[in-house]
N, C-alpha and C positions, 0 to 999 in steps of 0.2 A: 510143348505142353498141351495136353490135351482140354477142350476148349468144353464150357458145360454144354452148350448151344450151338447153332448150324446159326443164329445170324440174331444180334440183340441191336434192339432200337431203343436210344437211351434218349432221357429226359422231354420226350414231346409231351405235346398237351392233347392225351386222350380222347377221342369224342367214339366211346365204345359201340353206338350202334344200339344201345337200348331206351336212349331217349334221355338218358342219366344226364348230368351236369357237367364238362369237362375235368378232369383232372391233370398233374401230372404225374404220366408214368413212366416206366420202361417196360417193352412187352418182347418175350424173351420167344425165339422161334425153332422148333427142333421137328424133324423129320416133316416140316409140310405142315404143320400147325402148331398153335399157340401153344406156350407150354408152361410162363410165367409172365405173372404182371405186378406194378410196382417198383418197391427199388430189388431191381435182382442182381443180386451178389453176384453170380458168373458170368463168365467172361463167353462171346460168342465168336466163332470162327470171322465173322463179320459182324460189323459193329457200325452204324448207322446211329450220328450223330442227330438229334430232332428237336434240339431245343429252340423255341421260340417259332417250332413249325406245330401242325397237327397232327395224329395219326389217325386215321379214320378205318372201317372196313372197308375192305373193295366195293364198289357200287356192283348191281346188281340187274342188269335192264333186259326188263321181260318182254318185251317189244321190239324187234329185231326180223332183218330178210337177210341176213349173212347167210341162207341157204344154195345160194350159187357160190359166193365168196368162199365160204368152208371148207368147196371142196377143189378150191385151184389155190388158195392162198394161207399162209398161215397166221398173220396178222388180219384181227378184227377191224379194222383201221376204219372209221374214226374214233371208236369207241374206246379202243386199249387208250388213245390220248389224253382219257377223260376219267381215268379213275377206273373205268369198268374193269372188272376180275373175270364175271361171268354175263354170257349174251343168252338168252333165249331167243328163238327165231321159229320160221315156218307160223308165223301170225297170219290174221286176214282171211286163212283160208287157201293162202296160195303155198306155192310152193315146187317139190319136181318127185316124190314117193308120195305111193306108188306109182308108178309109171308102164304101160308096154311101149317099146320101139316104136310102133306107129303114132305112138300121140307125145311124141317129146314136141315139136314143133309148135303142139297146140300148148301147150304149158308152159312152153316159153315165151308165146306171144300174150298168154295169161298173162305172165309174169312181166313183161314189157310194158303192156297197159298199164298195170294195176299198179308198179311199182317203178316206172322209169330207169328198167334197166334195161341195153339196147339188146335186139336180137343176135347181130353178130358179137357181143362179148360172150352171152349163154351160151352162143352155139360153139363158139370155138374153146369158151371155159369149162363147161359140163363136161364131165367123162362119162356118163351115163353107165359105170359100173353097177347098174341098181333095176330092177322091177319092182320087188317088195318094199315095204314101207324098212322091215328086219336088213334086209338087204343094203338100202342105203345109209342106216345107221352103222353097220360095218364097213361100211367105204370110210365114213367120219371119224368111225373108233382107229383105225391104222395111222391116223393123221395127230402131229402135235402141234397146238395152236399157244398164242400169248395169254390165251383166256380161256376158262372154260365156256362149254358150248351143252347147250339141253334144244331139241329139237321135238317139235309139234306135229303131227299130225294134220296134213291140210285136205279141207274139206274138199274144193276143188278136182286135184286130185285123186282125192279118190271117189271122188263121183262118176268124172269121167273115166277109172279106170274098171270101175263096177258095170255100169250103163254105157259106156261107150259116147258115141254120137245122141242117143238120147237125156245122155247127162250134161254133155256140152251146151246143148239148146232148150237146160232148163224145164223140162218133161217129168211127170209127177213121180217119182219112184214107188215102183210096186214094194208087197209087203214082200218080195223075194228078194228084192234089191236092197231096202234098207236091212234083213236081215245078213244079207252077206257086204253090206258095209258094216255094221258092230261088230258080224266077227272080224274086219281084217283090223279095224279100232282096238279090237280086244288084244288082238294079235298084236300091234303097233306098241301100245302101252305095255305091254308083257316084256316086248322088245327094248325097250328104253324111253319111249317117247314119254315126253313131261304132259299131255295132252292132246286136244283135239283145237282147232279152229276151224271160224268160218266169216262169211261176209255176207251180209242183206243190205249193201249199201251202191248204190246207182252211180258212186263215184267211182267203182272200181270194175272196170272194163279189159275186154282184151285191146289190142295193140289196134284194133281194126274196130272198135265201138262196139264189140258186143257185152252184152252184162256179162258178168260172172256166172260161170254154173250154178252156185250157190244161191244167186239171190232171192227164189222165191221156194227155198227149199221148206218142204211144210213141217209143223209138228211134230208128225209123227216121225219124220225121216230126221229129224234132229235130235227128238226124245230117243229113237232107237239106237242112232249113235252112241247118245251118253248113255244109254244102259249097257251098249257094250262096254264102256268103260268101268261102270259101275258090276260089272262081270267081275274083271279082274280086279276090282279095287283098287283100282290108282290114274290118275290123270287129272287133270282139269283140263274147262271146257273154256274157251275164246271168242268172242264173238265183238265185230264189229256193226252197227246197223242206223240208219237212217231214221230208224222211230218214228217213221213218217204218224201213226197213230201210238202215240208214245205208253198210253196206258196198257191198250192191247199186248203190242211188241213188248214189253216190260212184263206183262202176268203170264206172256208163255215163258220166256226167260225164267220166273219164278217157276212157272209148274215143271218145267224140265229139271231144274235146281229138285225141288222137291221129288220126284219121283226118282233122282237117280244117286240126289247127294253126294254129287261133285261139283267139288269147287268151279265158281263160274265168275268172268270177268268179264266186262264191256267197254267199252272206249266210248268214256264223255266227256265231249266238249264244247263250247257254247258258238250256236251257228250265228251267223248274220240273221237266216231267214226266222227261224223260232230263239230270239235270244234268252228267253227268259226258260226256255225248256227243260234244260240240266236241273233248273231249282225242283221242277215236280222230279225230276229222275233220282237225286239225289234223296227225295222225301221218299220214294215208293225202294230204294233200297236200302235206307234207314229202317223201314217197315221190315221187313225181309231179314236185316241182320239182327233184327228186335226177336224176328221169330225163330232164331237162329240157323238161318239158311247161311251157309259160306258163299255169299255175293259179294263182289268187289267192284270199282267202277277203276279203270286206269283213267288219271287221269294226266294233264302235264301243265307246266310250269312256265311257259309262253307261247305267242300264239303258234298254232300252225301256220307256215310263212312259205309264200311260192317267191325264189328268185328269180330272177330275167336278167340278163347282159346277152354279151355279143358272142363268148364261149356258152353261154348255155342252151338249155331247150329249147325258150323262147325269149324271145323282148316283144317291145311295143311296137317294132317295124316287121316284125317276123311274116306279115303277110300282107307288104304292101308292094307292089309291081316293082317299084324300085329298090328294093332291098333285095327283093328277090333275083334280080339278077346279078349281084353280090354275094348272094347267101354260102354258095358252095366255095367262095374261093378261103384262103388259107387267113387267120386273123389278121396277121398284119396288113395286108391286101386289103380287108374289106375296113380297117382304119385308116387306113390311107385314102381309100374312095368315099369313106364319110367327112372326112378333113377335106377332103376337094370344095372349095364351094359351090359350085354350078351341080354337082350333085347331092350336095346337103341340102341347095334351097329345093330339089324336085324331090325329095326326099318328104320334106318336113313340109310341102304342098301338098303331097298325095293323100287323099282319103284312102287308100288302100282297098280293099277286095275284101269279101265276106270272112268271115274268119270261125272255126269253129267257137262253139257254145262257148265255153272254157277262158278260152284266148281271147273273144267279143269282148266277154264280162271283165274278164282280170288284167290283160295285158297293158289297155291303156287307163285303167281305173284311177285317176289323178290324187281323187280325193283322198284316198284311203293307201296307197303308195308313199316309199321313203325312200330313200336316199342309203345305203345301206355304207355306211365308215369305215375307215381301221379300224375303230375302237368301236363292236357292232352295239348298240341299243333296241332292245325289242321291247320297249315299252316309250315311244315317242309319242311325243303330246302335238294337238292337232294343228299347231301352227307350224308344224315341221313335214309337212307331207311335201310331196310335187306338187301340189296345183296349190295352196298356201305359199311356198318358196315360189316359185313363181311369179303368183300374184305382184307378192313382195317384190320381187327382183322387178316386175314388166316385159317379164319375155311367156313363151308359150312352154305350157309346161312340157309338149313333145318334146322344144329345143332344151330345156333343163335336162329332162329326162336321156338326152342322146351327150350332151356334154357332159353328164356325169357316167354313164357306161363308156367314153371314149378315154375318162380318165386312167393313170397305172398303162399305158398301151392298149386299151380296150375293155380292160380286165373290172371296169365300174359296174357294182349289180345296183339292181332294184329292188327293195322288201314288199311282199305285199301282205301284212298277216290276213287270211280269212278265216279262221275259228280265234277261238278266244279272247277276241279283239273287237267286238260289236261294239261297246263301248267306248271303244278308245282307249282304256284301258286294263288292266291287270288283276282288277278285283276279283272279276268271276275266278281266274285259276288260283287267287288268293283262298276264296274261300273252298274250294272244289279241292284244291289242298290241304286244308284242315280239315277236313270231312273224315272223321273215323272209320269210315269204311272206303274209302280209297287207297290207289297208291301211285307213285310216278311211274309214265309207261310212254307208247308212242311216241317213242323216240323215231323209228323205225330205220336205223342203223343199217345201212349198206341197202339202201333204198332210193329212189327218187334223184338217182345221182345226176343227173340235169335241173331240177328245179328245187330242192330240198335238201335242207342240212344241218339237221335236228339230233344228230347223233353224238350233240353237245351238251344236249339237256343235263344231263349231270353236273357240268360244269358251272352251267348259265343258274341249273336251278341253289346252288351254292352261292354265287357270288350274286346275285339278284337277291334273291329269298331275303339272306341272312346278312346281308353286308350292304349293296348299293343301292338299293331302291329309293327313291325318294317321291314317289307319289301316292302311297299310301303306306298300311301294315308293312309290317316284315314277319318272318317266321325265323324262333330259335335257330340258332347255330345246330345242335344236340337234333332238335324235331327234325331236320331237312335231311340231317347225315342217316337218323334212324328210317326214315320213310325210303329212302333210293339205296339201302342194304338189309336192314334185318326185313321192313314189313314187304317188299320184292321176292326178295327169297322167302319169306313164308308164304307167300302167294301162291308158288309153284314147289311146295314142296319141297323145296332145299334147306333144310333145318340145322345143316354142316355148316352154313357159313353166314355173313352177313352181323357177325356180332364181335367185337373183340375178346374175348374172355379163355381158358383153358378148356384147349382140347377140338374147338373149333378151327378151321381149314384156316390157313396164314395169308388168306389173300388179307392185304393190307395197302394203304396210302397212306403218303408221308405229304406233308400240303404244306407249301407256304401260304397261309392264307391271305398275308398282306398283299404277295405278288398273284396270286391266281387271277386270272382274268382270259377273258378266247380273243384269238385273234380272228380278223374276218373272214369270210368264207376263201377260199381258194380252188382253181380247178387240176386236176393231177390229171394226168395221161396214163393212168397205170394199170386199167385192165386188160383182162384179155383182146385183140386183136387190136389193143390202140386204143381201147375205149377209154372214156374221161368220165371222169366224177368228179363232183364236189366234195370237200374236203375241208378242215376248219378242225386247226391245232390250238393248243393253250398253254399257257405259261402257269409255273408255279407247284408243278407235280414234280417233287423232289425224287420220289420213289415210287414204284409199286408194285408190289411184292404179288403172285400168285403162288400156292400152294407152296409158301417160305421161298420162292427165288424172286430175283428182284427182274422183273421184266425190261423195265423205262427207268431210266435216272436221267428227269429233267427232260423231260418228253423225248429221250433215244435211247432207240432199245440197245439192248443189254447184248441178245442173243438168246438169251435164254428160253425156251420153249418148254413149257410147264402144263398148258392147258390141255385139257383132255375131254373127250365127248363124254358127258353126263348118261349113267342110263336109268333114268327115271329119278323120280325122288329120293333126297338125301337122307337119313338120320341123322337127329341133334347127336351130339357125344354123349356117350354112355353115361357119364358126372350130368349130364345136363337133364337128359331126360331121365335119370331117376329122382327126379326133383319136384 
């Protein structure tokens, strides 16, 4: 018998994506998008049972470095775990298009610095099929992925492929240079790119300390980018930056907005050193959307968090004489030589060796350090740090600190949030959340895979938000689901999906809400040459459906490979936008 549908999801409890109130419905799927909702009488070639779970749209996360990933693997991984349909990536400004042969090595050590991913996985994962910015977007289009993929334009590279050696060392570009970066912008976005980024922030170096090409790139040379976008009409613009003079850095961001009228987006989050700073950021782009400039601030949903254990980047003994000659042996090895006692106790006597900037401040930071669980908490209250447990206990918080990474075989991390966490707690991304002109972002998904592993935020920001928290506000169920799919995708011009309703793309999630929860970080061996990342799955994702095929049932995939390279901005459905 022939079936009305390619695949109906019967009796869950809606949460459409428009901010609406739950209902239940059934939402009926045919060629790759929505096609009925409610009680739909027909019958679907498959049939997915959702009562007593959610149905949500696929999340949406516009904050991504899957830019090496993409093009050796087909899973987004950790993001497909999490709800995500579609990744944007090429943020920050980094990335590897355009490129000449002579300077893949410098983009990749870019890319190492800035984003901790090691140089022999690039080297041996890149296939460097690409020059062009056009170019490499057709190496990504031959490829099918779990998810779809929209890729950015990074400043970076194309500075240094414009200027060469005098882009790399940050040199002021003439008015011939910034013109022949807008046309190859113009050209990029013509090509498919979803926009432009860049980086002005002192955090983001090569592999060897150098800033970023980008970071003291002037006005003009940023205005004329975006006017090349504003050529073709399409893109938006990205920008990460340290606001070291926050009003300044803020009213070029507007005048470049204004002159070229592209959409534009910034990452804010509230530092240790200026905490109260987001609040003027947040006013001066309230201003700005008041005067209807398309400004947006990304923001995210807990703190930004460096891990440490004995598999990762670094820990608190990373650069002490004693460890160090441990360091290179195999894990079990060097738990076994921290279990020795005659080498624990010269261990946890050493004062260690100078250590850089970074590793001083953060690695042995007691105060402000946690304990990182099965069941991970990123919003812990201040009697639960290392040097607090300690206390309590009467030992030193080093030796707390080493007997909990020796725990699991080794496998024990350390939290340290440093953004969004001055306080101690949660309120700031409470409120930077509710902000109308925001949206969830900075995830940075297939990034930082030694120290960082945020590519959960979808997850966290659902079962935190709207369900566990207990030391302040909570945010609607409905609000949390619409901000991480429809207001994402309208950010970046994807107007096809992000909403449940007719006619819109079938990326969909099926959610036990009562079971959702992440499990804690874990480390995988799974890149190129052997390389290890951090990793951190979750329970409770019954389904998820890209372009109507069901990906993951129950966080394992399917097989199915549905996702496709995005090229450029979407169209709402023709029902929708004649509305």
């Amino acid at each position: 018998m022939e079936r009305a549908y390619d695949l109906v999801i019967r009796g869950g409890t809606l949460v459409d994506g428009s901010g609406a109130a739950p209902v239940e419905a059934d939402v009926a799927v045919k060629d790759g998008k929505i096609a009925a909702l409610g009680k739909v009488a027909g019958h679907g070639a498959e049939e997915i049972d959702a009562r007593g779970k959610l149905v949500t749209p696929g999340f949406v996360d516009i904050h991504t470095h899957y830019d090496g990933q993409a093009t050796w693997d087909q899973r987004m991984l950790p993001s497909s775990w999490h709800g995500v349909t579609t990744v944007v990536m090429g943020n920050c400004g980094v990335g590897f298009a355009p490129c000449r042969p002579e300077d893949h090595d410098r983009l990749v050590r870019l890319m190492e610095g800035v984003e901790d991913i090691p140089f022999p996985v690039l080297s041996e994962g890149l296939p460097w099929n690409w020059r062009s910015f056009p170019d490499y977007l057709d190496s990504l289009a031959g490829r099918a992925f779990d998810v779809d993929i929209g890729a950015q334009l990074p400043h970076a590279a194309l500075r240094v492929f414009v200027m060469g050696e005098r882009g790399a060392n940050r040199e002021p570009a003439s008015a011939q240079d910034i013109a022949a970066m807008a046309a190859i912008a113009r050209e990029a976005v013509e090509a498919g790119a979803l926009g432009f980024s860049t980086s002005r922030t002192l955090n983001h170096r090569t592999s060897d300390g150098q800033p970023t090409p980008t970071l003291t790139a002037s006005e003009d040379e940023l205005t004329g980018i975006a006017m090349g976008l504003a050529a073709a009409g399409k893109g938006a613009l990205q920008f990460v930056s340290d606001f070291a003079d926050p009003e300044a850095e803020f009213a070029m961001l507007r005048r470049i907005v204004e002159r070229s009228r592209r959409p534009l987006s910034f990452s804010l989050v509230q530092s240790p050193v200026q905490p109260n700073q987001w609040r003027l950021l947040l006013e001066r782009l309230g201003e700005a959307a008041q005067a209807g400039l398309p400004m947006k601030a990304q923001v995210c949903g807990r703190p930004v968090g460096v891990l440490f254990g004995l598999e990762l980047t670094l820990n608190p003994f990373s650069h002490h004489p004693a460890y160090r000659e441990i360091a290179g042996r195999p894990l079990d090895a060097r738990v076994a030589a921290l279990r020795d006692p005659d080498f624990r106790a010269r261990l946890l006597a050493d004062s260690g060796e100078a250590a850089p900037a970074f590793a001083a401040n953060m690695t042995r930071n007691w105060k402000v350090m946690f304990l990182m669980g099965e069941t991970p908490d990123y919003e812990q209250t201040p009697d639960r740090t290392v040097l607090a447990l300690a206390n309590a206990r009467g030992v030193d918080p080093a030796e707390l600190a080493l007997d909990h990474m020796l725990t699991g075989d080794g496998r024990g991390m350390l939290y340290l949030p440093f953004l969004n966490y001055a306080d101690g707690s949660l309120d700031p991304s409470h409120a930077m959340l509710s902000d109308p002109n925001t949206v969830p972002g900075l995830s940075d998904g297939g990034a930082h895979v030694g120290m960082i592993c945020d590519g959960s935020f979808p997850t966290s920001n659902l079962t935190h938000w709207t369900r566990d928290r207990t030391r302040g506000a909570r945010l609607p169920l409905e609000a949390m689901v619409r901000m991480q799919s429809h207001d994402t995708a309208q950010a970046l011009g994807l107007f096809d999906r992000g909403l449940v309703a007719p006619g819109y793309r079938a990326d969909l999630n099926v959610i036990d809400y009562d079971r959702l929860s992440l499990h804690a970080p874990s480390v995988a061996y799974d890149l190129p040459a052997g390389g290890r990342r951090l990793i951190q799955r979750a329970e409770g994702y019954a389904a998820t459906l890209v372009a109507g095929q069901v990906t993951y049932r129950d966080g394992q995939p399917t097989g199915a490979l549905p996702g496709r390279l995005l090229r450029g901005a979407q169209a709402a459905p023709a029902a929708m936008a004649a509305q």
